[in-house]
LOGULO-494842 format. One record per residue (C-alpha): x, y, z negated. Coordinates in steps of 0.1 Angstrom, whole numbers, plus 5000, padded with zeros to 4 digits. Layout:
BEGIN
XYZ/...
***
This chain:
BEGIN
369772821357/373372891349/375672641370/378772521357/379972351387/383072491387/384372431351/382972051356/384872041387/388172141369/387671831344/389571541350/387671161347/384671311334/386971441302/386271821290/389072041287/389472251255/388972561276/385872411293/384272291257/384872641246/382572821277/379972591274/379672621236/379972971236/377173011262/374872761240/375472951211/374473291221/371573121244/370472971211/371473121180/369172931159/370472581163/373572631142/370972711113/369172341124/372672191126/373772331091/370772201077/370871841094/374671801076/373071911044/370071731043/370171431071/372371181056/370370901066/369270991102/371270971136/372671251149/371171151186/367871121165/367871451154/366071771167/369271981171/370771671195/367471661214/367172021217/371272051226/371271791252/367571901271/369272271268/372672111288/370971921312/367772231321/370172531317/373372431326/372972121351/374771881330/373671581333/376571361330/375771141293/379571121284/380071491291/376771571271/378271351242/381771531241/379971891245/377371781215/380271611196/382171911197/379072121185/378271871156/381671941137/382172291146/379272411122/381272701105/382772841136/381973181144/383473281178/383572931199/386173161227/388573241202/388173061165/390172741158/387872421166/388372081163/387971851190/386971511194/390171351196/390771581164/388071311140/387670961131/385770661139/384270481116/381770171122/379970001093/378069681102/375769541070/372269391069/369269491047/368769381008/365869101017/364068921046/360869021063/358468741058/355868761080/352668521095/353068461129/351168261157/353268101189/352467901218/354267531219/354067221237/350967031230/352266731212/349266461222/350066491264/354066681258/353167001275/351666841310/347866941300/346766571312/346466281294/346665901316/343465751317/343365451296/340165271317/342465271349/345765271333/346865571354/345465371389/342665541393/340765231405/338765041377/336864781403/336564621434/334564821458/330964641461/330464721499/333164501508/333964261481/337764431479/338864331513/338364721524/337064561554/333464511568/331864331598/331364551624/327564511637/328064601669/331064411678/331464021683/331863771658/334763841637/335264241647/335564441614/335664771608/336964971576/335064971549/333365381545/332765301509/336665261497/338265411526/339565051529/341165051498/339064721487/338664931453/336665191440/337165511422/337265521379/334165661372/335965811344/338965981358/337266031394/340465881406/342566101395/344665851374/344466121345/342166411334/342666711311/343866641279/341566631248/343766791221/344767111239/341767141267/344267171299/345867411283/349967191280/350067461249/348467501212/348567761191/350867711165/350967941130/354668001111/356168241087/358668421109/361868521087/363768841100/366968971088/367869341100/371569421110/371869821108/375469931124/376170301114/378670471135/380370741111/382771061127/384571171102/387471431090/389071231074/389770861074/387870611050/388870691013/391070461001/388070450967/385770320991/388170051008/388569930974/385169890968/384469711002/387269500998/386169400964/382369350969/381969311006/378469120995/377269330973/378169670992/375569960992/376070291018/375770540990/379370530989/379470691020/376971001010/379471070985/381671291006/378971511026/381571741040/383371511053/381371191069/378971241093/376270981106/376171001144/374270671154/372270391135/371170051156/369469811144/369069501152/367969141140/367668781135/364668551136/364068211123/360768011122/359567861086/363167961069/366368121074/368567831091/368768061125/370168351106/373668351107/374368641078/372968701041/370668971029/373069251016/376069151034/378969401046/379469201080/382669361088/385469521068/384869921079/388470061095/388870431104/390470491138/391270841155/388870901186/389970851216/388170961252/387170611257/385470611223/383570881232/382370691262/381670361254/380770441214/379370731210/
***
């Protein structure tokens, strides 16, 4: 394994000096000379993948971490950052480069042309016994005594044989209660409810509505051509990310998330519209805490 200790040592708040992206580079370069074909390729033909979903990220970032100890993620993002919009350089000690801080930031936040409509099952509260699984027995009223015990007439006392005239003693049949168990509930006052078995939940079926948010994270030369502000700014709604594949040379995809909204038997839980731009797209220059926090 070839340690770069030292040259990470020399960096300052985990931030890569020029110097210290050039060695590394250069040493990836020459370890692997066939990834600059991969990465050619991915800017050619990739438009619509991440970059951190690609084979030349995964291959770059398993090559920093098992040949060169670097483990660090925001150093492995500056390093691979640095490697993504390079592609034409030849010598990476001596030929110009651009650098991070060098490209633009560009973050595009829209969501897809139509809801997923899908048939769902869920678990709710049973609505005969309000999610308790028991139901009050109505031959009680929730007592669990329906009648007076028969051993001692309901005074939960009887005469004691043994003693003199007038000794009692409690009565073994109602535990001196004076009443006897419901011969329904068994006492209990309540028993298991007949709608959902015990259970406090049924199975309920609904069409689930989802609405996917995609948030594309663009580095770029350049920053957002004014044509495609206009555009944006005059059909936010209606806004389709073709625009972007228009300049290949110059707008890269490094990230895609997705994520999503769900809403039971309709769309009045979902927030945005199908096909809606959800924020106006601004490009800014990277900065190190970009790199960090962003990318």
């Amino acid at each position: 394994m070839i340690k770069l200790t030292n040259i990470l040592l020399e960096s300052e708040d985990n931030v890569l000096s020029e110097i210290q992206l050039r060695r590394v580079l250069s040493i990836i370069d020459k370890s692997q000379p066939k990834l600059k074909i991969e990465l050619k390729n991915y800017l050619r033909y990739s438009k619509n993948i991440s970059f951190e979903d690609s084979n030349v990220y995964i291959t770059f970032s398993k090559f920093l971490r098992e040949n060169l100890d670097i483990t660090n993620l925001y150093i492995v993002k500056q390093i691979t950052l640095t490697y993504l919009i390079n592609p034409n350089v030849v010598d990476f000690t001596k030929d110009k480069i651009f650098l991070p801080t060098d490209m633009y930031l560009t973050i595009v936040e829209y969501t897809e042309d139509d809801y997923e409509v899908t048939d769902e099952t869920d678990w709710v509260d049973c609505p005969e016994c309000d999610g308790w699984g028991t139901e009050e027995c109505y031959e009680c009223d929730g007592s669990g005594k329906d009648e007076s015990c028969g051993e001692c007439g309901g005074s939960g006392e009887i005469e004691d044989p043994n003693g003199e005239e007038g000794d009692t003693l409690v009565c073994d049949e109602c535990d001196g209660s004076g009443e006897m168990n419901c011969y329904r509930c068994d006492g209990e006052g309540k028993y298991d409810c007949s709608y959902c078995g015990g259970d406090s939940e049924i199975e309920e079926e609904y069409e689930k509505y989802e609405l996917i948010t995609i948030t594309d994270y663009y580095i770029s030369y350049v920053k957002l051509p004014e044509k495609v502000r206009s555009i944006m700014d005059s059909s936010r709604t209606y806004f389709s990310m073709d625009y972007f594949y228009e300049w290949d040379d110059t707008f890269i995809l490094w990230r895609r998330n997705y994520t999503s909204e769900e809403s039971k038997d309709g769309t009045d839980d979902i927030n945005a519209d199908p096909n809606e731009l959800l924020n106006y797209p601004e490009s800014v220059k990277i900065t190190d805490k970009d790199v960090r926090y962003f990318l």
